[in-house]
C-alpha positions in Angstrom: 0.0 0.0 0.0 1.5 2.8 -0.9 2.3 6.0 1.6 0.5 9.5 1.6 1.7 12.5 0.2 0.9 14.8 3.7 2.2 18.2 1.6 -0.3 17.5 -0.9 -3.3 17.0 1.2 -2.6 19.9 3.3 -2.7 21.8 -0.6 -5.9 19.8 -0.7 -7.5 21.2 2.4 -6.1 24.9 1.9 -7.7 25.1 -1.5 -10.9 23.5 -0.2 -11.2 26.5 2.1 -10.4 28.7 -0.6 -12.9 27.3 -2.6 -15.4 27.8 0.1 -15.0 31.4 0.7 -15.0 31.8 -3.2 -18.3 30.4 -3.4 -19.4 32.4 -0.2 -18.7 35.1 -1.8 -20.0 34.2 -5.6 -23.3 33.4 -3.1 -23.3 36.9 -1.6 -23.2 38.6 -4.9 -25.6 36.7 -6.6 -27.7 37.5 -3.4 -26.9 41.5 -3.5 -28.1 41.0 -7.5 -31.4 39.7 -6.5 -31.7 42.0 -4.0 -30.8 45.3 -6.7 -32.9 43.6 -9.3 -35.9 43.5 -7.1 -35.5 47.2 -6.2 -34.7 47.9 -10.1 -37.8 46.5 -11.3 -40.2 48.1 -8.3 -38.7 51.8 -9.3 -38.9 50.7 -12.4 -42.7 49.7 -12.6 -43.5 52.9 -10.2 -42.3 55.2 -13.0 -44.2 53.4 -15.4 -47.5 53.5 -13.6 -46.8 56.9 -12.0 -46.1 58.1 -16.1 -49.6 56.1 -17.1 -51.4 57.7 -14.6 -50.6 61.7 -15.8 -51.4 60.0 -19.3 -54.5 59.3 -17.8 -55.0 62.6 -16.2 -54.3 64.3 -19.5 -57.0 62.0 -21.4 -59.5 62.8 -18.6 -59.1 66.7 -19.8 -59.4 66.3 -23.4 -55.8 65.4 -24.4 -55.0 62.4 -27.1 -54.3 58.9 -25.6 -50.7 59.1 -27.3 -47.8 61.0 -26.7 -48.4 64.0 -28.2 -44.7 64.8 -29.1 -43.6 61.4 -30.4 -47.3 59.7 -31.8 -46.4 57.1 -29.6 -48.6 54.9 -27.7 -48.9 54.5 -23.9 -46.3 52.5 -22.3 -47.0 48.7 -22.0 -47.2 46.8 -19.1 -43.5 45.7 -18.1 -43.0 42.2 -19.5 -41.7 39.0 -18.0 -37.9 39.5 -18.5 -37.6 35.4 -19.3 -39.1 33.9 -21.8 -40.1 29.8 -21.4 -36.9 28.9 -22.7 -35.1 30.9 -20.2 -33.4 33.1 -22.6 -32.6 36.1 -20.2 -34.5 39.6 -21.8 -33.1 41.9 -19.7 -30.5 44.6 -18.9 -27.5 44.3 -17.7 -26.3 42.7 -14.6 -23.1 43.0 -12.8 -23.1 41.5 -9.4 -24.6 38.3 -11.2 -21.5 38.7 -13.8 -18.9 38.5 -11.3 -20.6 36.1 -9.2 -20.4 33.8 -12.4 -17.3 34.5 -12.8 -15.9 33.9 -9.3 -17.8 30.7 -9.3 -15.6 29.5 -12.4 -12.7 30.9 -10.2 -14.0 28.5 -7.2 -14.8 25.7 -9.4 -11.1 25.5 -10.5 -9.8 26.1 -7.3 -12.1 23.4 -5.7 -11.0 21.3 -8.5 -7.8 21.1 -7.8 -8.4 20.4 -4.1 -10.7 16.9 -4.6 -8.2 15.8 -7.2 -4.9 16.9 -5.4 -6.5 15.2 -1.9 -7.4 12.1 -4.7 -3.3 11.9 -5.9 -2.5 12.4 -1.8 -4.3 9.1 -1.4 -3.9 6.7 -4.3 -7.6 6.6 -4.6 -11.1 7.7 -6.0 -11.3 11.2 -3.3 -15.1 9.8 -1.9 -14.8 7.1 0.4 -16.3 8.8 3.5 -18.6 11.5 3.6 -16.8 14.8 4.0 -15.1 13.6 0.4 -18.6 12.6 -0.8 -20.0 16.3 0.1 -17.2 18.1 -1.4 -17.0 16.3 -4.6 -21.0 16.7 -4.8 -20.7 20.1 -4.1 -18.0 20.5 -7.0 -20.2 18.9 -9.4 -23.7 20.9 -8.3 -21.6 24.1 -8.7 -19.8 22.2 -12.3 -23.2 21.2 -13.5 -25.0 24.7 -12.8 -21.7 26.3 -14.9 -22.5 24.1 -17.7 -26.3 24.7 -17.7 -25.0 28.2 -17.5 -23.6 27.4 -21.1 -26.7 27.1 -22.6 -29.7 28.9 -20.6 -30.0 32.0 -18.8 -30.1 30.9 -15.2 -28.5 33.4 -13.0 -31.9 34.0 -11.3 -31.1 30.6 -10.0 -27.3 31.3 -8.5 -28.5 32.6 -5.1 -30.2 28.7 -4.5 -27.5 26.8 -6.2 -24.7 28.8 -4.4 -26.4 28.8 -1.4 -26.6 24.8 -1.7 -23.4 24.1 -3.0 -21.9 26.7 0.6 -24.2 24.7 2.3 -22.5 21.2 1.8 -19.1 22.8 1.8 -20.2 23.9 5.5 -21.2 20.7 6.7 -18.1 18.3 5.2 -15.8 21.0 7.0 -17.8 21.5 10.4 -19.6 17.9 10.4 -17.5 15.4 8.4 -13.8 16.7 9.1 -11.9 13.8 8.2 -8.2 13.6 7.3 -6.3 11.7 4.3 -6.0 8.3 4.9 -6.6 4.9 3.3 -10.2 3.2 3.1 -11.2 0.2 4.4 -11.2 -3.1 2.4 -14.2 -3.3 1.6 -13.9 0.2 0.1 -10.8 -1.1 -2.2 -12.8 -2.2 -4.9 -12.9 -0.5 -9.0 -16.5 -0.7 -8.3 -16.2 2.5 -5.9 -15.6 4.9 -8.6 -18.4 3.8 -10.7 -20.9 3.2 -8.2 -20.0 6.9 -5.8 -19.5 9.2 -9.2 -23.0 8.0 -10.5 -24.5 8.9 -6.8 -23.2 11.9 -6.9 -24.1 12.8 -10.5 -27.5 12.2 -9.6 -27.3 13.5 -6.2 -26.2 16.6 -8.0 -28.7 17.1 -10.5 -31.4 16.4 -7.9 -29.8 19.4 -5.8 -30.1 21.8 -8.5 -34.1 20.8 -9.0 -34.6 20.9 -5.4 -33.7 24.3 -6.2 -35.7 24.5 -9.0 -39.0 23.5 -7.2 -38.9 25.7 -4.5 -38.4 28.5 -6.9 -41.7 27.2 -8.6 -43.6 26.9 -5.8 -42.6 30.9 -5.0 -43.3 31.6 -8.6 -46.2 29.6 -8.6 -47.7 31.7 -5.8 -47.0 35.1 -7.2 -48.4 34.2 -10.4 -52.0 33.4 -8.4 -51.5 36.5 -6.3 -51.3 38.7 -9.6 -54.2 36.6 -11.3 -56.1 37.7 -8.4 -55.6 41.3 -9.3 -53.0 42.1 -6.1 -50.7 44.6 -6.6 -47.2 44.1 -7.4 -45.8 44.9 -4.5 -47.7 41.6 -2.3 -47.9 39.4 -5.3 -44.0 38.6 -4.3 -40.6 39.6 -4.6 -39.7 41.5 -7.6 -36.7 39.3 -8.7 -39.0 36.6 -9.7 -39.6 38.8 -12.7 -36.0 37.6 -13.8 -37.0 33.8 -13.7 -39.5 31.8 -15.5 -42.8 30.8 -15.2 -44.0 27.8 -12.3 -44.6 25.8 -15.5 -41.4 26.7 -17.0 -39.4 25.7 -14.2 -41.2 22.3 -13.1 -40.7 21.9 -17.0 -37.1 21.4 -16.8 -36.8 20.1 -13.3 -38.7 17.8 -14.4 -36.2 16.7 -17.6 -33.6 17.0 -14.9 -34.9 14.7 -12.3 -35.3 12.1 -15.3 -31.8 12.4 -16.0 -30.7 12.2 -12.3 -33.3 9.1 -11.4 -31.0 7.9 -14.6 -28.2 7.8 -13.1 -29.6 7.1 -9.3 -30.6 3.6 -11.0 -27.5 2.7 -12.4 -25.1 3.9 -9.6 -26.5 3.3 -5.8 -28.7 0.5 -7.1 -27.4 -1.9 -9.8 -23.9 -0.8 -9.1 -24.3 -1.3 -5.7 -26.4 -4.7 -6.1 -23.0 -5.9 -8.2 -20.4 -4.5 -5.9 -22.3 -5.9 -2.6 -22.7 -9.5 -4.1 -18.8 -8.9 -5.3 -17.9 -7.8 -1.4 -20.6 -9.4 0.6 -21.7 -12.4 -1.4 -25.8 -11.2 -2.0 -26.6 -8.5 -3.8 -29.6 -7.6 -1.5 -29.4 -7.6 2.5 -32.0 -4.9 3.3 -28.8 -2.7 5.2 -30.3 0.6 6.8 -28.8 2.1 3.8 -29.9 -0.1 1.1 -33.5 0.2 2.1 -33.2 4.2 2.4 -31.3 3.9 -1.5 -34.5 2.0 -2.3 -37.2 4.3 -0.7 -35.6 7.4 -3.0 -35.9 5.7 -6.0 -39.1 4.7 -5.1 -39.8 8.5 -4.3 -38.5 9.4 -7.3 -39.8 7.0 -9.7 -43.1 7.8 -8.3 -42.8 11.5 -9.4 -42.1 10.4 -12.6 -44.4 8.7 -13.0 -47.4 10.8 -12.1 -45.9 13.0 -13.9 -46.0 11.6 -17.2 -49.2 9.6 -16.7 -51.3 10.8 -13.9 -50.9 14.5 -14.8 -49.5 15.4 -11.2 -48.4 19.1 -12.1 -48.0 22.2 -10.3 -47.6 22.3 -6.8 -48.4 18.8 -6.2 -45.4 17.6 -8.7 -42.9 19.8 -6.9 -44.0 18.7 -3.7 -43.1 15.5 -4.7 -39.9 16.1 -6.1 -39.2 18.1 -2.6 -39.9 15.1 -0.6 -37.7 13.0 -2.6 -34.8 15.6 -1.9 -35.6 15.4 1.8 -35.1 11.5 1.5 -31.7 12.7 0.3 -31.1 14.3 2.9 -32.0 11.8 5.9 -30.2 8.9 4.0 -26.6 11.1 4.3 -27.2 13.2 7.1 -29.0 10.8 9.5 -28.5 7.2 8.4 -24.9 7.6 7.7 -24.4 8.7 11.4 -26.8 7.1 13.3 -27.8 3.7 11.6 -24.6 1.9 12.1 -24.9 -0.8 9.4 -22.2 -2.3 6.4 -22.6 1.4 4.9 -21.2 3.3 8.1 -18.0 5.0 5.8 -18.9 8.7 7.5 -15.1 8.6 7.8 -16.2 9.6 11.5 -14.3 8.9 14.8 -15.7 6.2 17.1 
């Protein structure tokens, strides 16, 4: 077995931290642009209505509806500034400009960090879960780059940051675990095809966590101004930079097929091989298999009421939400507290 490289995975763990604050800060900015957005659009949208109202006034007293210096005609209602294809129709924005850019800066620098800690090793860098959460986290904050490539979602960088901070957090404060080697069971090919599938789909089903909470906020706005409220209580103004409910559960929907995808191949016929390869069955109903099996269950139901029951709207994203939460328990809670042939935390006894 061969030694490990102690310089290198101290490089690992200083560029892990500066990765972090990168993304804090790529977080805050995108934050600040919601924020400055919101208060664009309100002044914005008070201009226009104060402007329509001395339009108004004139008409009242005889003037022409137009402008009577130009011909032209009164101002329309702003419009949605993204269309269904989330092709961004609006001015320009700096603070979300940087904070892309700083979360290229973070993605490299986190980069290096899960591959240098991987050379320190000899090994695939996710056998315990402070390795799983960072690596998960670089591929969230990867994938939402590359989605980046091809659709307009900066509205969605606040949530995705915020996620992708939020695991960093909790593999440095929960999961602290130093470079060392895994334990035999762990020293198997199979690990690197059956973790990087896990957290491909754990990954993708981070980013449409995201993506339904943002619906179900959209969602209600979009009542609250079919209702006839004003602007100003039918929800904050920088949902005017993202796309409708229906547009959203849309592609979280494509998304979550992609990730159940991979969730099928990796933690469950990957994992039936490798535990038949390691344990000699490829089925003991473990904590942890039987939480692996309750998510795809989640998610395959979602799917498919999706598709064939017509569960849209609120009731889809719900769904989809709950599956997350699954997630969630099976890392956070059964990993810790359910000792079992899965306990690899990397945690001290």
């Amino acid at each position: 077995m061969q030694s490990i490289n102690m310089e290198l995975a101290q490089y690992s763990e200083l560029f892990m931290l500066i990765a972090g604050f990168i993304y804090t800060g790529a977080f805050m900015l995108f934050a600040v642009d919601m924020i400055r957005s919101s208060a664009t659009i309100r002044r914005v949208e008070a201009e226009l209505a104060a402007e329509n109202a001395a339009e108004r006034t004139l008409v009242s007293y005889g003037a022409p509806a137009d402008n009577p210096g130009t011909g032209e005609p009164e101002a329309a209602p702003a419009e949605e500034l993204v269309d269904e294809e989330m092709a961004y129709l609006g001015t320009r924005r700096p603070f979300a400009n940087v904070a892309v850019a700083l979360t290229v800066l973070g993605v490299a620098a986190h980069t290096f960090a899960v591959a240098a800690r991987g050379i320190a090793a000899n090994r695939v860098p996710w056998a315990n879960m402070y390795e799983f959460l960072t690596t998960s986290a670089l591929v969230v904050a990867a994938v939402y780059l590359l989605v980046l490539t091809r659709k307009d979602v900066r509205f969605l960088g606040t949530f995705a940051l915020g996620l992708v901070v939020t695991m960093m957090a909790a593999a440095t404060m929960g999961f602290p675990t130093p470079v060392a080697h895994v334990q035999p069971a762990l020293q198997s090919p199979w690990i690197a095809i059956h973790v990087s599938l896990a957290v491909l789909a754990i990954s993708l089903f981070t980013l449409t966590f995201a993506m339904n909470v943002l619906q179900l906020i959209q969602h209600r706005r979009e009542l609250s101004q079919a209702a006839g409220e004003t602007t100003r209580r039918s929800g904050w103004q920088f949902l005017r930079l993202a796309p409708s409910a229906t547009s959203l559960e849309n592609w979280a929907y494509r998304m979550n097929a992609v990730g159940f995808v991979f969730w099928t191949l990796g933690p469950l016929i990957t994992g039936a091989i490798w535990a038949e390869e390691t344990w000699g069955r490829y089925w003991g109903w473990d904590v942890k298999e039987v939480w692996t099996f309750v998510i795809w269950v989640v998610y395959a139901g979602y799917l498919h009421a999706r598709a064939t029951r017509g569960w849209t709207g609120n009731r889809a994203a719900w769904l989809s939400i709950i599956g997350y939460g699954c997630i969630i328990f099976n890392y956070a809670v059964v990993n810790i507290y359910f000792p079992g042939l899965h306990s690899y935390a990397g945690l001290p006894e």
